[in-house]
C-alpha positions in Angstrom: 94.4 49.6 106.8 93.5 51.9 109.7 96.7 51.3 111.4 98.9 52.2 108.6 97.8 55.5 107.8 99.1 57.1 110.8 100.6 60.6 109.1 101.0 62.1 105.4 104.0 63.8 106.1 107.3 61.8 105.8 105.1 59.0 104.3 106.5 57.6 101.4 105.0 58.9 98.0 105.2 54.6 97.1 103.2 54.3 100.2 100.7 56.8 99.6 100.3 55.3 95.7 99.5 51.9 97.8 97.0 52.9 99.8 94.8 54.6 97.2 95.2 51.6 95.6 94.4 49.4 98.4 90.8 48.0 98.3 89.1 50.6 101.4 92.0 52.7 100.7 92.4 56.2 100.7 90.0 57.3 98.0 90.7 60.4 95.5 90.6 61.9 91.6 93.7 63.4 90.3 93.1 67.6 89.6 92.1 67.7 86.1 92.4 71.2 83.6 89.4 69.9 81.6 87.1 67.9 84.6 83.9 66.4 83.7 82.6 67.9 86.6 78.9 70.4 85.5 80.3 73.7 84.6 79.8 76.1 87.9 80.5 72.9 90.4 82.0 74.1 93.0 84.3 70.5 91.9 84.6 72.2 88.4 86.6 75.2 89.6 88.5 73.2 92.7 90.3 70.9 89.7 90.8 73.9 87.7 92.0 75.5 90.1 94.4 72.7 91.4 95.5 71.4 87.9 96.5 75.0 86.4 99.0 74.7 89.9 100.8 71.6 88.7 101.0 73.0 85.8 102.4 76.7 85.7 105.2 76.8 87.4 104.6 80.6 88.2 101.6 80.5 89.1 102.3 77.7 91.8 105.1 79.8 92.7 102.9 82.6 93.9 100.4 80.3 95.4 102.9 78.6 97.5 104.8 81.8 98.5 101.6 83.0 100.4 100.9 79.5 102.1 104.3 78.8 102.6 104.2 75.5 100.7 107.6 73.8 99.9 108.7 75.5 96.3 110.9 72.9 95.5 110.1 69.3 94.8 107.1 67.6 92.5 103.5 67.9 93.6 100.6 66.1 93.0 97.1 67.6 93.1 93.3 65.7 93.6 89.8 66.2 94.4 87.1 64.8 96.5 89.5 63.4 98.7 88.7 60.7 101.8 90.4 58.7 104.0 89.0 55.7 105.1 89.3 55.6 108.7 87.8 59.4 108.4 85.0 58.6 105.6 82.9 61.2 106.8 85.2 64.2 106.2 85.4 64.0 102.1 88.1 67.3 101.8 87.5 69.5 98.4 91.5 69.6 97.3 94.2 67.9 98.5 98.2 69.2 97.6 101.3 67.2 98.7 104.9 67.9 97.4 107.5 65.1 96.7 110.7 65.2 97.4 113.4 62.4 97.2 110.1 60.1 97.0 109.5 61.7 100.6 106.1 63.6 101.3 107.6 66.8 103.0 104.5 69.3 103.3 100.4 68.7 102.4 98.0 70.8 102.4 94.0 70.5 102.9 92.2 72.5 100.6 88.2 73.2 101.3 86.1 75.5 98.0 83.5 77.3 98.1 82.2 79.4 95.4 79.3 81.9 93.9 77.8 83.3 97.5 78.4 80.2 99.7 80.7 80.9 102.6 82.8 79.0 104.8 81.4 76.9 107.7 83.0 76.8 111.0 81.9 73.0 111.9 83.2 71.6 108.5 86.7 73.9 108.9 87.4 72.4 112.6 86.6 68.9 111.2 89.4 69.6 108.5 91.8 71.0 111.6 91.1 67.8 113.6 91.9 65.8 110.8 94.6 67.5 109.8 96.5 67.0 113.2 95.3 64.0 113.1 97.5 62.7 110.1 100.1 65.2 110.5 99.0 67.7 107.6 100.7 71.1 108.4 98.6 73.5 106.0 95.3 74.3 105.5 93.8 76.8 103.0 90.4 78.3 102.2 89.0 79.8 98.8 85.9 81.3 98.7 84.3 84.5 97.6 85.2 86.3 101.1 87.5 88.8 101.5 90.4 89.4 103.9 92.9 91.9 103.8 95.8 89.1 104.0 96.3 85.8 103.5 97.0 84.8 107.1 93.7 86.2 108.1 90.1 83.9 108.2 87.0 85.2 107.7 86.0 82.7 110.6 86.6 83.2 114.3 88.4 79.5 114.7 90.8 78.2 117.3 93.9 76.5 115.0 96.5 74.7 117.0 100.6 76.0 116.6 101.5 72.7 114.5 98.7 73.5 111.4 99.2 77.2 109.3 95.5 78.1 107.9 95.5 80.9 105.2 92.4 82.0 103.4 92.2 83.4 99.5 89.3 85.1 97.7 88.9 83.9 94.7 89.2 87.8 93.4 92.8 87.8 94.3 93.6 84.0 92.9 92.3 85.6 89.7 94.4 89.0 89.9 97.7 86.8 90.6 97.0 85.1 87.7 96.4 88.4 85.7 99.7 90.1 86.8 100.9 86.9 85.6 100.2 87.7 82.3 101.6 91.1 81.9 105.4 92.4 81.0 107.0 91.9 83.6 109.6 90.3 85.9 107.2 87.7 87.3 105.5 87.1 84.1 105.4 83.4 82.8 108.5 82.1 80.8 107.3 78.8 78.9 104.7 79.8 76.2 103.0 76.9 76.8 102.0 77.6 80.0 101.3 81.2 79.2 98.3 79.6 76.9 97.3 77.6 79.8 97.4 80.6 82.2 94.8 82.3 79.7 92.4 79.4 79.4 92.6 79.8 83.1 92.0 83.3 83.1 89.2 83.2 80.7 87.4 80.5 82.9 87.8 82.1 86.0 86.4 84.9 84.5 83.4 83.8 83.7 80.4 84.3 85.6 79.5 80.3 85.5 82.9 79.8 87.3 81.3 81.3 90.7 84.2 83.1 90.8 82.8 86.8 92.2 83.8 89.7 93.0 82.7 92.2 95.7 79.5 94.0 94.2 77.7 95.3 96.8 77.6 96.6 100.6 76.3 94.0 103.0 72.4 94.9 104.4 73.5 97.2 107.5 75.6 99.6 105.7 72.2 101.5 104.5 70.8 101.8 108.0 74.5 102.5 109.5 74.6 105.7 107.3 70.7 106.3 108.4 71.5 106.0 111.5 74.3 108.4 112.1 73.1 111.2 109.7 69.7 111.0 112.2 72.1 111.4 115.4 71.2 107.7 116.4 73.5 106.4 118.6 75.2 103.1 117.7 76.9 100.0 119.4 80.0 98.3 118.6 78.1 95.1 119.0 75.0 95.9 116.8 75.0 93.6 114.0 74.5 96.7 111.5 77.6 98.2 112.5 79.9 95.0 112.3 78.2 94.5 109.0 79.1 97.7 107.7 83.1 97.6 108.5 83.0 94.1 107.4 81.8 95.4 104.1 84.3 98.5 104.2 87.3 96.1 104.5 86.1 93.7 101.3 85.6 96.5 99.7 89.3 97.6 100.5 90.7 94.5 99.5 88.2 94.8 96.0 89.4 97.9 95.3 93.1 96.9 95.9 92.4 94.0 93.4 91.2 96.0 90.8 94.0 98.0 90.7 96.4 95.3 90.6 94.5 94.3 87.6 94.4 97.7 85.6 98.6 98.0 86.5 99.7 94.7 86.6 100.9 94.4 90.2 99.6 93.6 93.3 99.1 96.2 95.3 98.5 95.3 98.9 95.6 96.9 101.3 95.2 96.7 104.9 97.9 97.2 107.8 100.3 95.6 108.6 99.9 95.5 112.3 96.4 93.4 111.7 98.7 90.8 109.4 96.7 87.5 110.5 94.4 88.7 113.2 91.3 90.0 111.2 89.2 90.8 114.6 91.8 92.7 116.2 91.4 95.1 112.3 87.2 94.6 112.8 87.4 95.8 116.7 90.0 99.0 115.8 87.3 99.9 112.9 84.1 99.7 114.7 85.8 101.7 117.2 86.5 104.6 114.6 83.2 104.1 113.0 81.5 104.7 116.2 83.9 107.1 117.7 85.0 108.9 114.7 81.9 108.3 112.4 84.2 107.4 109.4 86.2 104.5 108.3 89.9 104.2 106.7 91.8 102.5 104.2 95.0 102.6 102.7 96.4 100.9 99.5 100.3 100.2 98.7 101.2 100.6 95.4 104.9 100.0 94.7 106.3 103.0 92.9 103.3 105.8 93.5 104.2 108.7 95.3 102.7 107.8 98.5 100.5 105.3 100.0 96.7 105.9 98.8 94.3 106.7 101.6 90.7 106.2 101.5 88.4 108.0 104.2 84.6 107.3 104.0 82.8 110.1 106.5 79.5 109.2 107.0 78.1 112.6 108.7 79.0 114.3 105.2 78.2 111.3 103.1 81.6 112.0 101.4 84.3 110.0 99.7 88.1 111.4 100.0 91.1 109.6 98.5 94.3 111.4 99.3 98.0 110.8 98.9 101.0 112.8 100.4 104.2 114.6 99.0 106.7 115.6 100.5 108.4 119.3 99.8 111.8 120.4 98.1 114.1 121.5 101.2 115.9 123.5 98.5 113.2 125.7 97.7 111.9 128.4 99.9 108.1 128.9 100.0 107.2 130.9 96.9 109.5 127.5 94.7 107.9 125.1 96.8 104.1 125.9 95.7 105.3 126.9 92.7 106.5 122.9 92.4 103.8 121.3 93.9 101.3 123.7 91.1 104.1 122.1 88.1 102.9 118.7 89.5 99.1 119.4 89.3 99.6 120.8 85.4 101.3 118.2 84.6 98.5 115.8 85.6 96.2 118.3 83.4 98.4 118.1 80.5 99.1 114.0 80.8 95.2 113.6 81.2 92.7 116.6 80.5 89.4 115.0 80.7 90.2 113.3 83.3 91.2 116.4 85.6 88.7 118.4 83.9 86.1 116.1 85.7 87.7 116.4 89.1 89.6 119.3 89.7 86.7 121.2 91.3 86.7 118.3 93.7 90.7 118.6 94.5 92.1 120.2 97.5 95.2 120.5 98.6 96.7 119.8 102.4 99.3 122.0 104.0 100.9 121.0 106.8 102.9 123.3 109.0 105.6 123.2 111.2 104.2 123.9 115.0 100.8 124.3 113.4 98.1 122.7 115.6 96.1 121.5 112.7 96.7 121.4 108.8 95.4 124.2 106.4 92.7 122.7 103.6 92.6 125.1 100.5 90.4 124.1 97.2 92.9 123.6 94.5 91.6 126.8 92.2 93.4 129.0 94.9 97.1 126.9 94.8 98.1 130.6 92.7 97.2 132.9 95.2 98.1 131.9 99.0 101.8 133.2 98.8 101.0 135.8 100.9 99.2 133.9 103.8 102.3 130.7 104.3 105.2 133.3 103.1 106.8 133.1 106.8 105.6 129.5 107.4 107.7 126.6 106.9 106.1 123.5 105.1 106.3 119.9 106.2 104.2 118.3 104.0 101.6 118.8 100.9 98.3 116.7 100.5 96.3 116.2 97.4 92.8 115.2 98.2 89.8 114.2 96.1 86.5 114.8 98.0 83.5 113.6 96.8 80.0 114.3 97.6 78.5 110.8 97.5 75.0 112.0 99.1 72.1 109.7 98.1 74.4 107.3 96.4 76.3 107.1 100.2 74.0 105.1 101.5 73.2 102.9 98.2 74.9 99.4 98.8 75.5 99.0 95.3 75.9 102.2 93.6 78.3 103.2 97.0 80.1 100.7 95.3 80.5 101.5 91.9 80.8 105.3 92.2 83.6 104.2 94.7 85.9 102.3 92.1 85.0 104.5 89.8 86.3 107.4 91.7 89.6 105.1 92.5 90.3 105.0 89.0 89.9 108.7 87.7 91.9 109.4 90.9 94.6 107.1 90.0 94.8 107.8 86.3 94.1 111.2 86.6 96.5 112.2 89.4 98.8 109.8 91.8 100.6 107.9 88.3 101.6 111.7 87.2 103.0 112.6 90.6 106.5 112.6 91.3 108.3 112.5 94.7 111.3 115.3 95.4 114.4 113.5 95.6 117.5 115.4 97.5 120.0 116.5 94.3 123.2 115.3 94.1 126.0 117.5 96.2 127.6 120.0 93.4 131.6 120.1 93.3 132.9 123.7 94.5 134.1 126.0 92.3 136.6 126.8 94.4 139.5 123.9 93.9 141.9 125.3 95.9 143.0 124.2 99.1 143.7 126.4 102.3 147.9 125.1 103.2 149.9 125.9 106.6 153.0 128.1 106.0 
């Protein structure tokens, strides 16, 4: 038996069917939608989990796209899978897709869920074993946040042949809530669109262990301490890592919860960190030391501009800003005059919503061959004519700054006055903004056409 199972992929799906059957063969349980597993199992939610994959087409669809599964093909899903010449490494979920009775791509699949994390021995046990038998993927769910898929949240050596990808199980849940709204990714069979709900509904409860990010890990409150009393900090203190660590589940929290509320995913992070985490840890402590604040920015397809969230931890203030650019057919006086058309119109589309902010809105002004950019509280947008008339404009920035104090260094409420803020800031201003578009060339007047004599 132990000579036969040499590799899973390009094994025969016959073969594979064999040696589970085998006596010391390859022991498993097929992914089941309703398991008998205790409710809150970790178990519970991995054949949940696995089942709704085999069975929504969509949803596998945008499971797969992220860990680069095969698409194509049949696949078959199980649980508390082991392989008899590797009996002590039991593996939560196990994927392989089928094509022309061929195995072509597997993937390892280790759960965690409520507040238990990933362990580093157990994950390089899985990598060993999946080189071992030829297994090319390997994925991790848990409760831990990273900014993309091709990031870890552990420090691990993986060798070129084996792709690992990590997913909270926050954005597992929000793909399968986009799923479910209007729209051109949304579910065609009915059937599965009831399954997809039952889904939903169990992932979303609290006995699931599916969570989401609630609070600010335990350094964040002596971080902010620290730096408002002049203390100086380390890259390397514990507190510090901590606190960026928290910033960036955060990000990828708050980026989630929009999705959510618009029915899109809407993507956080940078794209120059894509699948190194620690290089995006190191370039944040830096600026947290350095700069005393910490950045983020959140994509959402259609807005105006990229969101950017600033946390400054001298001031103990929040700002979320996005950009637009100006109308290069408009002189100064039409410009501001456009940019003020955009703010009333955000009054007018949502009242009590801007009525709640607006003494926290500023507006940017960059100029051209201006060292710095000019700040100016939104009440004076109707009188600074005079002051940029013989200026030219580059760029205009509207800015919601909010005094945190106390609450800053809080770890929970931080966190709930933070989405909050997102929100009102999104409802109440970027959905309303519009970008300037160049207009159309006009036909002259003048259809006439200069001839040689």
């Amino acid at each position: 038996m132990e000579n036969r199972l040499k590799k899973i992929l390009g094994l025969k799906k016959v073969e594979f069917d064999e040696l589970v059957n085998q006596d010391k063969g390859i022991l498993l349980r097929q992914a089941q939608l309703i398991p008998t597993y205790k409710p809150g199992d970790e178990m519970a939610l991995s054949s949940v989990f696995l089942s709704s994959l085999r069975l929504i087409r969509e949803f596998k669809r945008e499971i797969f796209n992220e860990a680069r599964l095969i698409n194509s093909g049949k696949i078959y899903t199980y649980t508390e899978v082991v392989f008899p010449q590797y009996e002590e490494s039991r593996i939560d979920g196990f994927i392989i897709v089928v094509k022309g009775g061929i195995i072509k791509d597997a993937a390892i699949v280790e759960i965690k869920n409520k507040n238990s994390i990933l362990d580093k021995e157990q994950i390089e046990k899985y990598i060993d074993l999946a080189k071992k038998l030829s297994i090319p993927k390997l994925i991790t769910i848990s409760n831990q946040f990273v900014s993309e898929p091709t990031q870890s949240p552990l420090e691990i050596k993986v060798p070129k042949s084996i792709e690992m990808y990590h997913f909270s199980w926050s954005y597992i849940l929000t793909l399968a809530h986009i799923l479910l709204f209007d729209n051109e990714n949304n579910i065609e069979d009915e059937d599965q669109v009831e399954i997809m709900k039952e889904v939903v509904s169990y992932f979303a409860n609290n006995v699931s262990g599916v969570c989401g990010f609630t609070q600010m890990r335990q350094g964040w409150k002596e971080v902010v301490n620290k730096i408002n009393s002049g203390t100086r900090l380390k890259q390397t203190d514990s507190i510090v890592v901590d606190t960026v660590t928290s910033w960036q589940q955060e990000e990828k929290d708050m980026s989630l919860i929009l999705s959510r509320k618009l029915g899109l995913l809407v993507k956080s992070g940078y794209s120059k960190f894509k699948g190194n985490l620690r290089s995006r840890i190191e370039n944040d402590l830096k600026n947290l030391i350095t700069n005393k604040q910490l950045i983020s920015t959140l994509k959402v397809k259609g807005a105006v501009s990229d969101i950017t969230v600033r946390a400054l931890f001298e001031k103990r203030i929040v700002e979320m800003s996005v950009t637009l650019n100006v109308p290069l057919d408009k002189k100064i006086k039409g410009q501001l005059g456009w940019l003020k058309r955009q703010l009333d119109f955000c009054n007018k589309k949502n009242p009590d919503i801007f009525e709640t902010i607006k003494n926290e809105l500023k507006i940017n002004i960059n100029i051209k061959h201006a060292k710095g950019i000019e700040r100016i509280s939104y009440d004076r947008l109707d009188s600074i004519y005079q002051e940029f008339k013989n200026k030219e404009i580059k760029e205009f920035g509207i800015i919601q700054v909010k005094d945190f104090g106390k609450k800053f260094a809080a770890s929970q409420k931080f966190v709930e006055v933070l989405e909050k803020m997102l929100l009102g800031f999104y409802k109440g201003i970027v959905q309303n903004l519009s970008r300037w578009e160049q207009p159309a060339p006009k036909l002259s007047e003048n259809n006439s056409y200069k001839t040689s004599e």
